[in-house]
C-alpha positions as CSV (number, residue, x, y, z in Angstrom):
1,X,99.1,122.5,110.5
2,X,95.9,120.9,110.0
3,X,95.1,118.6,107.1
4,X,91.9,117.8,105.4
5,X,89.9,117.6,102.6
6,X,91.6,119.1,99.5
7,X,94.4,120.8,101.4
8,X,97.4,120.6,100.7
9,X,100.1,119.2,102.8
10,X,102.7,121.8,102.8
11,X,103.8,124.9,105.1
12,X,106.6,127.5,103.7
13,X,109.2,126.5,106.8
14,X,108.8,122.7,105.4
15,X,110.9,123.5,102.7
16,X,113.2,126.4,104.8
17,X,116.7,125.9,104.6
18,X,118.7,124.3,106.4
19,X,116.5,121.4,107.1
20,X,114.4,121.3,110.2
21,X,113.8,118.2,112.2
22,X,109.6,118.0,111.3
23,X,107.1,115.4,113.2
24,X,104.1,114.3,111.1
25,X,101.1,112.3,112.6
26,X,97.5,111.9,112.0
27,X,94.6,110.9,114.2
28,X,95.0,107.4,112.7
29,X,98.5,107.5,112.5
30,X,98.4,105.6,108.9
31,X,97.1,106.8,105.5
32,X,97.7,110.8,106.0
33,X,100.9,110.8,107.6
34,X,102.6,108.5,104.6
35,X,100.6,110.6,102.5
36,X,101.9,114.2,103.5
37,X,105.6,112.4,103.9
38,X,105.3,111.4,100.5
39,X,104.2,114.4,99.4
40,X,107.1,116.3,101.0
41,X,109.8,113.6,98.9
42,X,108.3,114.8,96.1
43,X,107.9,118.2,96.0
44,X,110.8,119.0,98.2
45,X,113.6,116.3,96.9
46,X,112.2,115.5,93.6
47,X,111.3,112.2,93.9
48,X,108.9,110.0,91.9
49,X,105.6,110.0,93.3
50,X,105.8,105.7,93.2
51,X,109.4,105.7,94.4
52,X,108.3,108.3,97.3
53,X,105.4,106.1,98.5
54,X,107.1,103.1,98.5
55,X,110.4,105.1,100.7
56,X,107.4,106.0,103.7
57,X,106.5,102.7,103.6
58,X,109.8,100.7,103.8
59,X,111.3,103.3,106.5
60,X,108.1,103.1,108.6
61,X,108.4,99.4,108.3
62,X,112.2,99.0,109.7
63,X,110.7,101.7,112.4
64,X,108.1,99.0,113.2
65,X,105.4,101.1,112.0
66,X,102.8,101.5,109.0
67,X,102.9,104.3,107.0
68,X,100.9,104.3,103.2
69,X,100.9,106.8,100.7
70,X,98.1,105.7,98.2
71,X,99.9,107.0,95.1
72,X,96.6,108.1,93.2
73,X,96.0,110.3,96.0
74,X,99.3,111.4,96.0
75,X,99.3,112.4,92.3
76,X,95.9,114.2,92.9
77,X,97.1,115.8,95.5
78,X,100.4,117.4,93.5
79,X,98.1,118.3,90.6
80,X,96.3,120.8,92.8
């Protein structure tokens, strides 16, 4: 599922039940995939939007990796 510009981050079998196993990446591998991770804590488990960036980047960090969620984005993107 492509993302860009305004769209938004989500797909209906993201939030199917039970849980699939889902892989996110970018081209960059950085700011979009913490970004639609993020998004997915908070619309799908009802996290704060500050409590759900901070999440991608700690787990991406004990992974070895760098994930951000710039939470402004985050919050613009949830108002849509």
């Amino acid at each position: 599922m492509p993302l860009s510009g305004n769209k938004h981050p989500f797909h209906p079998s993201l939030s199917a039940r039970p849980p699939l196993q889902v892989v996110v990446h970018c081209w960059g591998g950085g700011g979009r995939t913490g970004l639609a991770l993020a998004a997915w804590l908070v619309r799908g488990h009802g996290m704060e939007p500050e409590a759900a960036a901070e999440h991608v980047e700690s787990y991406a960090k004990a992974q070895g990796a760098s994930r951000r969620a710039d939470v402004a984005q985050l919050r613009e993107w949830l108002d849509k």
